[in-house]
Backbone as a printed PyTorch tensor [residue, N CA C, xyz], in Angstrom:
tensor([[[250.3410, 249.0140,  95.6840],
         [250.9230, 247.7460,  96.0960],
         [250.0680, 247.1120,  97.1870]],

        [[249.8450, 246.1090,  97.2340],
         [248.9330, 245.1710,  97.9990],
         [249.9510, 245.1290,  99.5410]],

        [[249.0770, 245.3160, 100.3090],
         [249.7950, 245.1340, 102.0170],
         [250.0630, 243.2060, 101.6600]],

        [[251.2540, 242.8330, 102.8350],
         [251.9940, 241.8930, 102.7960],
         [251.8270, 241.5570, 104.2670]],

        [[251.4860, 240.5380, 104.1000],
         [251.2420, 239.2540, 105.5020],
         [252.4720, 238.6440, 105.3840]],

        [[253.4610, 238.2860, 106.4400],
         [254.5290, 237.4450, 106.4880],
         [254.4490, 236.7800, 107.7980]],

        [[254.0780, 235.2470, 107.1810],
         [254.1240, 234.1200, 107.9540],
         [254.9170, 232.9370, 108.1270]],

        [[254.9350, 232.1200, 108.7020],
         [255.5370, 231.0780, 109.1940],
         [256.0840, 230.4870, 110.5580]],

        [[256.9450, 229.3600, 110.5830],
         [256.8960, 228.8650, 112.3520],
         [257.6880, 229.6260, 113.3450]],

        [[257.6900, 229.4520, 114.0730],
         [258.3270, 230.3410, 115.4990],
         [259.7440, 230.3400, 115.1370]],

        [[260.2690, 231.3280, 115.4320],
         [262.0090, 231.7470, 115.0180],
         [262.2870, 231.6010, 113.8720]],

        [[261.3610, 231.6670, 112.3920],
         [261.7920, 232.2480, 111.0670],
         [262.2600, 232.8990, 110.6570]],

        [[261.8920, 234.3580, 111.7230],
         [262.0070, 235.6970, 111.0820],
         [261.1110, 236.5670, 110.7140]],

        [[259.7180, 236.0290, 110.6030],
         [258.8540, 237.2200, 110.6360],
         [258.8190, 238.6660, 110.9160]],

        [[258.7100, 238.3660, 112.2190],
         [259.5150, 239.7920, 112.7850],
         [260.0580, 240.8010, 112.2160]],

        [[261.5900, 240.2890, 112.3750],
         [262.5100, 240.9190, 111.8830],
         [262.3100, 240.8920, 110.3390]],

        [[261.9360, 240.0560, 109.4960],
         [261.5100, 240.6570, 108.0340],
         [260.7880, 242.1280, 107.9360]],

        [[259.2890, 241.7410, 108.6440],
         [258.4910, 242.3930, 108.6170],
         [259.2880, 243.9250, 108.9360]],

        [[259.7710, 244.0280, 109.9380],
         [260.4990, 245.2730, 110.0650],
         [261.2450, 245.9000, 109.4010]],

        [[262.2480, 244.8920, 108.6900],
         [263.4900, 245.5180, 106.9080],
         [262.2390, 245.5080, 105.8300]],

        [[261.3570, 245.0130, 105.9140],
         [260.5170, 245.3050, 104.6820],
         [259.7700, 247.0490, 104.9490]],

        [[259.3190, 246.8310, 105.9600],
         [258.8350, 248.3420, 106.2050],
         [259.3570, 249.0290, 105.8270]],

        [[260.7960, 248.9890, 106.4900],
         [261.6830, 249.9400, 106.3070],
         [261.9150, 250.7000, 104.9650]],

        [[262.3110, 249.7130, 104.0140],
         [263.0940, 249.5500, 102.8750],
         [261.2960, 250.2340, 101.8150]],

        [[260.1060, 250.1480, 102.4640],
         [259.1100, 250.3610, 101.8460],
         [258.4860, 251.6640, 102.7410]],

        [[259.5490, 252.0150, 103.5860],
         [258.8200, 253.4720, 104.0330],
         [257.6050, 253.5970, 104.4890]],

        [[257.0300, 252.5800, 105.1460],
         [255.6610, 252.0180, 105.7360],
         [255.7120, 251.6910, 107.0540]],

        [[254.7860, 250.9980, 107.3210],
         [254.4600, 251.3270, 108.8750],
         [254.2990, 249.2670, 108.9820]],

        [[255.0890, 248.8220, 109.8170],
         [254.9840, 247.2510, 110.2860],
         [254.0210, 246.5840, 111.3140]],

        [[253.0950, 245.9830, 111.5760],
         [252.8860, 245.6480, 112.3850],
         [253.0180, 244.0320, 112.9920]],

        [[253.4200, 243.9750, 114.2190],
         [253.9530, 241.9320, 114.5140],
         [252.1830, 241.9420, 115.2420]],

        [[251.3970, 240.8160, 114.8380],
         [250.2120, 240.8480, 115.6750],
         [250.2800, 240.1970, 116.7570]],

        [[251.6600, 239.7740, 117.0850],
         [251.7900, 239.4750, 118.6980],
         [251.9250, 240.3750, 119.5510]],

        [[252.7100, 241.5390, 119.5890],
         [253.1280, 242.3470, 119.8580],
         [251.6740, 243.3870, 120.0640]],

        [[250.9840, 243.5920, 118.7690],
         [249.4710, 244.0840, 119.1270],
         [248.5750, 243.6830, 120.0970]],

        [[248.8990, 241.9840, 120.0010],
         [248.0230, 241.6360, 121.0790],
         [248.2760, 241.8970, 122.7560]],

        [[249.3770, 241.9250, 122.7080],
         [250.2510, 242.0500, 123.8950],
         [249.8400, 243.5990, 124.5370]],

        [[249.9680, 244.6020, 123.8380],
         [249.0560, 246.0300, 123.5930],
         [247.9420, 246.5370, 124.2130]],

        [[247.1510, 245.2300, 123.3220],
         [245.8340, 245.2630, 123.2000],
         [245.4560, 244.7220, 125.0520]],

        [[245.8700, 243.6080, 124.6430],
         [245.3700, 242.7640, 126.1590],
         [246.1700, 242.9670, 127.5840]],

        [[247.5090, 243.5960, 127.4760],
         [248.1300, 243.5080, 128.5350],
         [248.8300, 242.2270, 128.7390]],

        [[248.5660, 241.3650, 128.0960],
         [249.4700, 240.0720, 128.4930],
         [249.8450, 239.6000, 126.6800]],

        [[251.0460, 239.0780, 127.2070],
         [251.6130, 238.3970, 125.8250],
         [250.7270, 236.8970, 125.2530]],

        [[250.9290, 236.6620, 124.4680],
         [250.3790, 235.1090, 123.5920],
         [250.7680, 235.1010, 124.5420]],

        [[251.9420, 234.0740, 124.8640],
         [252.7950, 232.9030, 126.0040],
         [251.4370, 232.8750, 127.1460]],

        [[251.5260, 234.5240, 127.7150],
         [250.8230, 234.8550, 129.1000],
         [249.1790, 234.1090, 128.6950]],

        [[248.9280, 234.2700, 127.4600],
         [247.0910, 234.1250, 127.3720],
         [246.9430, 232.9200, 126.9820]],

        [[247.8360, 232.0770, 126.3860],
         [248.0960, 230.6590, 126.3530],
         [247.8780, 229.8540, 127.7840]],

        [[248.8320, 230.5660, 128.3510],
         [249.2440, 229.4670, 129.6010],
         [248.0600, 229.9910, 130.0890]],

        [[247.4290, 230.8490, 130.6890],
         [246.6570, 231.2030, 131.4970],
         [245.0480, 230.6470, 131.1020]],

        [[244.8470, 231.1530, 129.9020],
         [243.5260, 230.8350, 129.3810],
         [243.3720, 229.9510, 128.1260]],

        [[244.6030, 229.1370, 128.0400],
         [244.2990, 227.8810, 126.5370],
         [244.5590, 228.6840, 125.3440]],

        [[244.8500, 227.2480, 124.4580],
         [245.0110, 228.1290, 122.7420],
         [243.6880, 228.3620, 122.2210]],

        [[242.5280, 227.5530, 122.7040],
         [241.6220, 227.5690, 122.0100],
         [240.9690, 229.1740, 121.9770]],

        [[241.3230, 229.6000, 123.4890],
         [240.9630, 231.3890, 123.6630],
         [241.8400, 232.0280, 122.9030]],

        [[243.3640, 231.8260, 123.0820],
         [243.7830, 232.8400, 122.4250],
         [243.8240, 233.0130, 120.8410]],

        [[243.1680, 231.7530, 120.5880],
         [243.4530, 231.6970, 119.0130],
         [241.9200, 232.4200, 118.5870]],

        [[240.5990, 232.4110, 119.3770],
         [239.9950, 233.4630, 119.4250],
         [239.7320, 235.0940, 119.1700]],

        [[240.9380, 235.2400, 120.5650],
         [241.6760, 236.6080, 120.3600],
         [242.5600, 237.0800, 119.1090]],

        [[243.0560, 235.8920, 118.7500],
         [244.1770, 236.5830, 117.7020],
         [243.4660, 236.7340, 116.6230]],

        [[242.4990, 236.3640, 116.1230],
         [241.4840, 236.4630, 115.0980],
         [241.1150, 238.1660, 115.3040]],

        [[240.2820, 238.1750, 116.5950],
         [240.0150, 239.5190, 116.5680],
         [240.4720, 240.5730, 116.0580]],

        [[242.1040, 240.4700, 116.6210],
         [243.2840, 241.3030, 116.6900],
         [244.0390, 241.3830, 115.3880]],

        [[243.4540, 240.3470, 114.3840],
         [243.9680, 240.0960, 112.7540],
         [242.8500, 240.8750, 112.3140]],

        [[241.8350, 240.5000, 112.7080],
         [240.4270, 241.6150, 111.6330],
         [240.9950, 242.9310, 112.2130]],

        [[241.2010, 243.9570, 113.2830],
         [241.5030, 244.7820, 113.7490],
         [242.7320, 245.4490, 113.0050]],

        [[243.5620, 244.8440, 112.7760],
         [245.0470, 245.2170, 111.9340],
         [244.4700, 245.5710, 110.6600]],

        [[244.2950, 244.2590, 109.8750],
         [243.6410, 244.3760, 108.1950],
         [242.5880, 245.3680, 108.3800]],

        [[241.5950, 245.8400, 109.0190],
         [240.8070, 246.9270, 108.6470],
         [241.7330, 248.6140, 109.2460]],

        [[242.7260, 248.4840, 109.8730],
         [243.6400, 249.5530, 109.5610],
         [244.2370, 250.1440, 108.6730]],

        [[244.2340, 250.4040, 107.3760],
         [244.6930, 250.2290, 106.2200],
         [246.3620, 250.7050, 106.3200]],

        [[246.6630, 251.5490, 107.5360],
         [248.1900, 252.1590, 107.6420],
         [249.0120, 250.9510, 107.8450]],

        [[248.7470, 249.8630, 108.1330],
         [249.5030, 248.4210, 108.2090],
         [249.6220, 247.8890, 106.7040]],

        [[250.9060, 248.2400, 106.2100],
         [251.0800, 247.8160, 105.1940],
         [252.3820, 246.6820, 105.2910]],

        [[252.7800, 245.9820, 106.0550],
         [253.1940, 245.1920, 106.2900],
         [252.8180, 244.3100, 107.8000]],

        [[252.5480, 243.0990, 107.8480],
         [252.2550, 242.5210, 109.1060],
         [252.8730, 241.3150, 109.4740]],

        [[253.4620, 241.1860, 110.4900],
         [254.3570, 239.6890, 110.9630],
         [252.7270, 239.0180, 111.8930]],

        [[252.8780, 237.6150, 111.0780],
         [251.7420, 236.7620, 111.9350],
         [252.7130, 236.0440, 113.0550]],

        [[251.9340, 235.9210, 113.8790],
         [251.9540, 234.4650, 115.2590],
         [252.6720, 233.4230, 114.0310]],

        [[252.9260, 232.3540, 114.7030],
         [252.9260, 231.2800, 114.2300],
         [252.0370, 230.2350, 113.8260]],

        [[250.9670, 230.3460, 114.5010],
         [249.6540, 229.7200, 114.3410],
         [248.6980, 230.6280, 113.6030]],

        [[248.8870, 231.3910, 113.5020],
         [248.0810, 232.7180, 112.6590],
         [247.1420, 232.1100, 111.3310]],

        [[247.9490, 231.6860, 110.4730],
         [247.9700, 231.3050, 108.7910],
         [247.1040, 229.8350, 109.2810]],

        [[246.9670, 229.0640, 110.0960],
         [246.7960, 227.4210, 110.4220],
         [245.5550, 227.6170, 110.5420]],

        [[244.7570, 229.0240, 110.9730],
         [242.9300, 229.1430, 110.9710],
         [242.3780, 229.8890, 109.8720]],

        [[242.0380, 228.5780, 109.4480],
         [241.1350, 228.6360, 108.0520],
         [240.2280, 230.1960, 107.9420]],

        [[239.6520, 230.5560, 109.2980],
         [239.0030, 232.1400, 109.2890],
         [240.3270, 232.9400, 109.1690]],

        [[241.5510, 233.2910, 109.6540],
         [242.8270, 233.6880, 109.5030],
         [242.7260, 234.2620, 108.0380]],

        [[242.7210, 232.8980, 106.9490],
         [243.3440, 232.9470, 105.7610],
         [242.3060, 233.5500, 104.6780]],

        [[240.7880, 233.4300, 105.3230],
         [239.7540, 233.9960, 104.7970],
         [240.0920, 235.9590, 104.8900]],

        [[240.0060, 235.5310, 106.2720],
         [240.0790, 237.2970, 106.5730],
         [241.2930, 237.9880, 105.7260]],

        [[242.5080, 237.3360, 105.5110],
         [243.5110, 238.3280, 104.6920],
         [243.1130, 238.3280, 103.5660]],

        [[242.7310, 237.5130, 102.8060],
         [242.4430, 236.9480, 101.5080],
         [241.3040, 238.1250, 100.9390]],

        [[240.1200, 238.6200, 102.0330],
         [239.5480, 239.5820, 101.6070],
         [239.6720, 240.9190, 101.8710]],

        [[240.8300, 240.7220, 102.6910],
         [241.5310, 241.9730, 102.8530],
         [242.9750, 242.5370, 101.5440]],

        [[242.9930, 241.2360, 100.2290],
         [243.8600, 241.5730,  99.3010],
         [245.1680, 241.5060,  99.5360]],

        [[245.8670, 240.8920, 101.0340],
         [247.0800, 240.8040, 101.0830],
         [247.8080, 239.7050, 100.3230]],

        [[248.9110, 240.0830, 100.2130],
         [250.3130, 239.4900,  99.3690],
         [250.5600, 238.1990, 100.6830]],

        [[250.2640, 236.9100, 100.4770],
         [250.8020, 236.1520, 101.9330],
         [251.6150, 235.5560, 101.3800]],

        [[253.2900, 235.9390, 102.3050],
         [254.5870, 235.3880, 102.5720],
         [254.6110, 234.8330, 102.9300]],

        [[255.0410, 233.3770, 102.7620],
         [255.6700, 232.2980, 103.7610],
         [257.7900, 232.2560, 104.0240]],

        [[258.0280, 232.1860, 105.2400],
         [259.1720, 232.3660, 105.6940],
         [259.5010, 230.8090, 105.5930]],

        [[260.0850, 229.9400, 104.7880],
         [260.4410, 228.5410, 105.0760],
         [261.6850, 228.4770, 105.3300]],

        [[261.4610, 228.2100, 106.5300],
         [262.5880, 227.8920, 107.2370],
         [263.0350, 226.7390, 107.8390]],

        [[264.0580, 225.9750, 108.2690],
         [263.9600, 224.5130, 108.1550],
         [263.4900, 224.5190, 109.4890]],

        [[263.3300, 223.0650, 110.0780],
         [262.7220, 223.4100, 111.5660],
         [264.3350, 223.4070, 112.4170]],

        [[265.5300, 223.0480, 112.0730],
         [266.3860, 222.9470, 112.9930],
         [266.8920, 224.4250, 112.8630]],

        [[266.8060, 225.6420, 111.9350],
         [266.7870, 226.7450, 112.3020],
         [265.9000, 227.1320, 113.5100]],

        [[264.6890, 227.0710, 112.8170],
         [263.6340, 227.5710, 113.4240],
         [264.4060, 227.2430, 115.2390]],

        [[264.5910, 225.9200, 115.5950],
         [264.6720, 225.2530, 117.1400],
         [265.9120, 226.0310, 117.2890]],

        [[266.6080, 225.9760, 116.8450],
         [267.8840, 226.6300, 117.4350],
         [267.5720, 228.2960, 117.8590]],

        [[266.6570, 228.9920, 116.9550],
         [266.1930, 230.6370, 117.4020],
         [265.3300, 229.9840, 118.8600]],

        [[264.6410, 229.3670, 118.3810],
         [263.4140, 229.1710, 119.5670],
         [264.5810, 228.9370, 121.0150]],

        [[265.2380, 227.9540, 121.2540],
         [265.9510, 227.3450, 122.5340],
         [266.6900, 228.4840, 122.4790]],

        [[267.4270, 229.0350, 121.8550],
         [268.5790, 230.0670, 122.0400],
         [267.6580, 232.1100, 122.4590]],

        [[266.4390, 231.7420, 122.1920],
         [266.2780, 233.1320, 122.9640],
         [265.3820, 233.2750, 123.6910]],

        [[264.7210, 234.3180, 124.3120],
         [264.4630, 234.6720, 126.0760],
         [263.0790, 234.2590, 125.7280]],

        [[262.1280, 234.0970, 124.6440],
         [260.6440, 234.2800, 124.5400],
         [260.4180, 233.2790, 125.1880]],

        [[259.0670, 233.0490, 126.0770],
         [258.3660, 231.8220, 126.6220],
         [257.7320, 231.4030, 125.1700]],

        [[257.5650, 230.1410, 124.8050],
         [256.7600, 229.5540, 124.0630],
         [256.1150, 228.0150, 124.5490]],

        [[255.3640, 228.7330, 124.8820],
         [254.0440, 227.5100, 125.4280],
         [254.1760, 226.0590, 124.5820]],

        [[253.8120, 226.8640, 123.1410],
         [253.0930, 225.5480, 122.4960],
         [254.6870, 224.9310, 122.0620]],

        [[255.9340, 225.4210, 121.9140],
         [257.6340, 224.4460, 121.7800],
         [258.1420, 224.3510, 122.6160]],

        [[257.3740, 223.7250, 123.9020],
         [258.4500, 223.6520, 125.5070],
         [259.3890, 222.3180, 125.2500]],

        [[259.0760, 221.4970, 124.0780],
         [260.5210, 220.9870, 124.4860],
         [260.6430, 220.4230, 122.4470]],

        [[262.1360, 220.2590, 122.4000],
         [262.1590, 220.0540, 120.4780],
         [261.3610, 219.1700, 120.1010]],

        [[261.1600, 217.5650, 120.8540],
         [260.0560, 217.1600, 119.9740],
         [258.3410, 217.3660, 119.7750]],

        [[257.9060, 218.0790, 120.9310],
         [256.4920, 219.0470, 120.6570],
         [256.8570, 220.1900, 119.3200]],

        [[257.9810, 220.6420, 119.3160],
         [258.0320, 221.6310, 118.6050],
         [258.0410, 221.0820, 117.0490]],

        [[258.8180, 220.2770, 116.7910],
         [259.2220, 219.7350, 115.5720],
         [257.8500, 219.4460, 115.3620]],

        [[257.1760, 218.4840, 115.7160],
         [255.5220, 218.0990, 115.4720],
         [254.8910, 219.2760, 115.2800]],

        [[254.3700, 220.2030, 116.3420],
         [253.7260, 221.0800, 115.7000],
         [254.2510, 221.7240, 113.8700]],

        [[255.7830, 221.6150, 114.0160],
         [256.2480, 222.7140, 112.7400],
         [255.8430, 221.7740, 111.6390]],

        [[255.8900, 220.7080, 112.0380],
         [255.5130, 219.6630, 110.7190],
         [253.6590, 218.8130, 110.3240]],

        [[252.8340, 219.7760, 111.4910],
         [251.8670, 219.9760, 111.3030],
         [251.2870, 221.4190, 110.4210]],

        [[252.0900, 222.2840, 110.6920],
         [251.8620, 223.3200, 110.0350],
         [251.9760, 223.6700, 108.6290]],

        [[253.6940, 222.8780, 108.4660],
         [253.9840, 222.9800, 107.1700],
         [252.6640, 223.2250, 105.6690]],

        [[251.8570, 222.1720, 105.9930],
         [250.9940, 221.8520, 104.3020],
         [250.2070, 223.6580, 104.3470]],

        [[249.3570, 224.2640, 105.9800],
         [248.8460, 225.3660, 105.6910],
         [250.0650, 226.2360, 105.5970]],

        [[250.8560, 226.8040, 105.9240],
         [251.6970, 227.5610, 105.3250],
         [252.3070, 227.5230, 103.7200]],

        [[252.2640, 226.0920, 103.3250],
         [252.7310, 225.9540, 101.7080],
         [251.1350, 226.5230, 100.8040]],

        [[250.0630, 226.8280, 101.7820],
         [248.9740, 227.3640, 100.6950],
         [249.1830, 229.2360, 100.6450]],

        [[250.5760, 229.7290, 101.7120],
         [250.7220, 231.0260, 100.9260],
         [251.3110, 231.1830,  99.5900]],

        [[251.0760, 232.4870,  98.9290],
         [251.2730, 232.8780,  97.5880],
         [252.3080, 232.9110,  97.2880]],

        [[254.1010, 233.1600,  98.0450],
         [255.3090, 233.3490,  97.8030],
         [256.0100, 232.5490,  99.1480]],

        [[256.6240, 231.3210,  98.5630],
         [257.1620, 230.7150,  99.3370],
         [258.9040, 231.9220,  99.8840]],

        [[259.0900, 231.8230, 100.3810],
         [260.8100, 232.1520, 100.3170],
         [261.4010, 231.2130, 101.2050]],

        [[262.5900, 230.7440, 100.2860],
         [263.0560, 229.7400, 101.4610],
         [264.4540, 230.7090, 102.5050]],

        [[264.2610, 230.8500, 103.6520],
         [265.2010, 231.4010, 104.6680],
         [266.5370, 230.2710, 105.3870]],

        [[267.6190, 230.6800, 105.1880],
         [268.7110, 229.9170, 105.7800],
         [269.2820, 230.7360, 106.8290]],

        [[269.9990, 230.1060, 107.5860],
         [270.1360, 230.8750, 108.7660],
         [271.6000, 232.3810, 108.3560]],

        [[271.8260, 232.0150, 107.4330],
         [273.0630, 233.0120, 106.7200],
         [272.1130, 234.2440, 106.3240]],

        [[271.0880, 234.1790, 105.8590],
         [269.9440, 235.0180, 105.5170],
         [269.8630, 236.2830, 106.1060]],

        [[270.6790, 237.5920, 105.7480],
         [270.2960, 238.7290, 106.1710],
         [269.0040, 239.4300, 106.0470]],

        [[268.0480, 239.9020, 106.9370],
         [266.5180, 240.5370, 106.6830],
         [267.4670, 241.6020, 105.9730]],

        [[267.6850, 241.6540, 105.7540],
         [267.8870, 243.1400, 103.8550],
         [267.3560, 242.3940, 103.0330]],

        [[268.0510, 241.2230, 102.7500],
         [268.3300, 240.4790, 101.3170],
         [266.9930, 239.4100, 101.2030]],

        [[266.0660, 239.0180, 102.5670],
         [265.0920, 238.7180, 102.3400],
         [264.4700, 239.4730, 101.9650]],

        [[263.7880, 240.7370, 102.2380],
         [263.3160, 241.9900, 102.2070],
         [263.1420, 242.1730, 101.0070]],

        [[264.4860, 242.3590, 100.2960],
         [264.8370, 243.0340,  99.1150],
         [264.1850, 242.0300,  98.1100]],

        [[264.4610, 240.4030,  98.5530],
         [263.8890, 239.3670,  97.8550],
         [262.5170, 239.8680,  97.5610]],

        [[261.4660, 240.1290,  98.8610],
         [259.9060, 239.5350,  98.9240],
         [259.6500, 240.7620,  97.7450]],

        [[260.5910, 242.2390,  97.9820],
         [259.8480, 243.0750,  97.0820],
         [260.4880, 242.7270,  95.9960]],

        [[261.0320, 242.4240,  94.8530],
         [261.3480, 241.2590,  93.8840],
         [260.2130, 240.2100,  93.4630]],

        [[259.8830, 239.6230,  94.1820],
         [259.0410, 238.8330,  94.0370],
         [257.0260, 238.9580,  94.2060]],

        [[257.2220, 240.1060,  94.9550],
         [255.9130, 240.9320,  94.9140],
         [255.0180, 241.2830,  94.2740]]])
């Protein structure tokens, strides 16, 4: 079975997919925010604010070739901006992954984003956020399996979906 990239905008669900998919596939998950955070000692938010997107979107490249040449990552939750760099979509693409898109509407998405503790730099307030999500939209519609996510959406039943559709 081909390792599985699951992407899309901030408060989709990645994450938490990525984690019921592991599960349910007896594999090992990785979020590449969370790696980076690891890796560098400071979170996205922290390497954003501190040193620009243009660096960290640098870094997260790194930290995406670094994952995909792990081969024990058989599932991976992207950033939100992850899938939006054209080198991003190269690097999975020759790494053979399955890329998920999480579509989620953006007034889900804003309601996870405002309602929990994460700093997010690039959605400090709904209408930056909405813009970015509706900049993103067209590169995320070039992954291979759309799924559309509603906020009723238990990660089982997505999960259970992506391997269904796999």
């Amino acid at each position: 079975m081909r390792r599985i990239v699951i992407l899309g905008f901030m408060g989709c669900g990645k994450t938490t997919v990525a984690k019921e998919l592991a599960r349910q596939l007896d594999c090992s998950a990785v979020d590449l925010d969370s790696f980076i955070n690891e890796l560098h000692g400071r979170s996205p938010a922290e390497i954003i604010q501190q040193d620009g997107e243009v660096s960290f979107r640098k870094i997260e490249t790194l930290a995406l070739r670094d994952v995909l040449e792990d081969k024990r990552a058989r599932v991976i939750a992207l950033g939100g901006g992850t899938w939006t760099i054209p080198a991003n979509r190269t690097l999975i693409a020759l790494h053979d992954c399955l890329s998920i898109w999480l579509d989620a509407s953006f007034d889900l998405c804003w309601k996870r984003i405002s309602a929990g503790q994460t700093i997010r730099p690039l959605a400090p307030d709904r209408e930056t956020a909405s813009a970015r999500y509706e900049s993103r939209r067209a590169d995320y519609a070039t992954a291979e399996k759309p799924i559309a996510v509603d906020e009723f959406d238990p990660a089982e039943a997505l999960a259970a979906q992506i391997l269904r559709e796999a």
